[in-house]
C-alpha positions in Angstrom: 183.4 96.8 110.7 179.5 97.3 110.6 178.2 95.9 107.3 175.7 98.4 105.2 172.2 97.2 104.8 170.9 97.4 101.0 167.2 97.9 100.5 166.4 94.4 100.4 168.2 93.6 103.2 166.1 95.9 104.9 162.8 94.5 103.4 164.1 90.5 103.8 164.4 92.2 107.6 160.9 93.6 107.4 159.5 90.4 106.3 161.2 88.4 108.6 159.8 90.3 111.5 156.2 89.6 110.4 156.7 86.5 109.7 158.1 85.8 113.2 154.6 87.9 114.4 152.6 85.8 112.4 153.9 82.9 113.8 153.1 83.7 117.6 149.6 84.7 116.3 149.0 81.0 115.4 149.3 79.9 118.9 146.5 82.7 120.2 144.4 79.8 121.3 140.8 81.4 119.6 139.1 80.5 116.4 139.0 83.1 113.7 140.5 86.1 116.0 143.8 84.9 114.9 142.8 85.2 111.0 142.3 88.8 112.0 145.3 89.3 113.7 147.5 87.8 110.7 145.5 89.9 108.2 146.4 93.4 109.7 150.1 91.7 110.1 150.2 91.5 106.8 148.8 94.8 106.2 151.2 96.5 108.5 154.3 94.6 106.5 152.5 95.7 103.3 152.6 99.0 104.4 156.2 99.4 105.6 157.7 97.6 102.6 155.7 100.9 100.9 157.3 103.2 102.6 160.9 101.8 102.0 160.4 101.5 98.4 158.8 104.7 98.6 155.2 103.6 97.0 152.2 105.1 97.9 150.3 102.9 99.9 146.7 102.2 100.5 145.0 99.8 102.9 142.0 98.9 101.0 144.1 98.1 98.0 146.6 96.3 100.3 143.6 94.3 102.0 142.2 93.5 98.6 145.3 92.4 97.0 146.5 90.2 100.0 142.7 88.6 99.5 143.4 88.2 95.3 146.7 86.5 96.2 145.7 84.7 98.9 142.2 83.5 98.0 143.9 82.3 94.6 145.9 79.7 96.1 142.5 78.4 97.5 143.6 75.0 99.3 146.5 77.3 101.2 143.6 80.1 102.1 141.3 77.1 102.8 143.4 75.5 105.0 144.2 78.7 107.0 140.2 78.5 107.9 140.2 75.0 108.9 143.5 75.4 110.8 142.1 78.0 112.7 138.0 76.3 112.9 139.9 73.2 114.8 141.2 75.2 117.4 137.4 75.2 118.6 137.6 71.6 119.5 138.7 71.3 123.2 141.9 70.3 124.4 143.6 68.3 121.5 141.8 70.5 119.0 143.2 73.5 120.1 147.0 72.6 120.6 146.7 70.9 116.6 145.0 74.2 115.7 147.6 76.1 117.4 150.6 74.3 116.1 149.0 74.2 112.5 147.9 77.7 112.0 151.4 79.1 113.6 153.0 77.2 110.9 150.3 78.7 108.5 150.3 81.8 109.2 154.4 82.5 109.3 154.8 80.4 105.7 151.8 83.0 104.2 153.0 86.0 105.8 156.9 85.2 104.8 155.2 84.2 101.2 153.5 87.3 100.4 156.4 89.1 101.4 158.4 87.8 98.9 156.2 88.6 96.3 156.0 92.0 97.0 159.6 92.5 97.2 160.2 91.1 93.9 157.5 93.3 92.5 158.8 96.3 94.4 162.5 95.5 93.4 160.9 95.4 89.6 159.5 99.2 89.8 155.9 97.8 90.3 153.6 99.2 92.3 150.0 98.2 94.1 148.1 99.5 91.1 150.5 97.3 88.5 150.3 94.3 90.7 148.6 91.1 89.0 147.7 88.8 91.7 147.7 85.7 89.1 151.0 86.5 87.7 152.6 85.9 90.4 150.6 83.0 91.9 153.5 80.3 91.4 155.9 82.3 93.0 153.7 82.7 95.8 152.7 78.6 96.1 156.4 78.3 95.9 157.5 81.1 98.6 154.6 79.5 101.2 156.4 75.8 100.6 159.6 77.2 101.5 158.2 79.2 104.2 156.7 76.5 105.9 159.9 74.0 105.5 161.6 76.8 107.4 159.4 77.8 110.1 158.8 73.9 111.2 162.5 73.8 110.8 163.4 76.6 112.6 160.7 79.1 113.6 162.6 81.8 111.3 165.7 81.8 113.5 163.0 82.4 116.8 165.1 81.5 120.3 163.9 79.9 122.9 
């Protein structure tokens, strides 16, 4: 008997599929192209949580939230920079780079998804969202998410 998927089983599923993105975007072996690349995955995650809780969406105000949430947990946005800075060091700097900035990079994209499904789930939208609010949640979200993609790469099979 198929089960029925409730809304947040559908955004847990939405985030989970970003998150796996994110982390296969810490591995692209360039400095700074994989910031990039993990900003417009969390854009595009952003952007289809919208559309299933049916909230208008913008990707300026997305871009500028993810920036207010991010950049306010300043040693995790920090460390994002340096992850992805080492990965300009030859050999041993890259693979370290690489390894640390896919962990990175799944924990924050898994972390800001949770926080926006809470606020969703609440009735909030992005023009009621208050980055600061919610900024323990987030720190708490990111050490989870990184237990769990060290642990198990978000279910990801070999």
């Amino acid at each position: 008997m198929a089960q029925i998927k409730t809304k947040i089983d559908k955004a847990e599923e939405i985030v989970r599929k970003h998150t796996v993105g994110s982390i296969f975007v810490g591995l692209m072996p360039f400095p700074y192209v994989d910031l990039v690349v993990l900003s417009g995955i969390q854009i595009d995650m952003l952007r289809s949580l919208a559309d299933l809780y049916n909230i208008d969406f913008s990707q300026h105000r997305g871009k500028s939230l993810l920036a207010a949430l991010i950049g306010g947990c300043v040693p995790v946005s920090f460390s994002g920079n340096v992850f992805s800075w080492v990965k300009g060091i030859p050999i041993y700097g890259q693979l370290t780079g690489m390894a640390s900035m896919s962990i990175f990079g799944g924990a924050a994209t898994n972390a800001v998804g949770k926080v926006f499904i809470q606020h969703f789930e609440s009735g909030g939208t992005f023009l009621t969202f208050e980055p600061q609010k919610v900024a323990d949640y987030y720190a708490q979200q990111f050490e989870i998410g990184m237990v769990k993609v060290e642990k198990d790469g978000f279910g990801i099979k070999p």
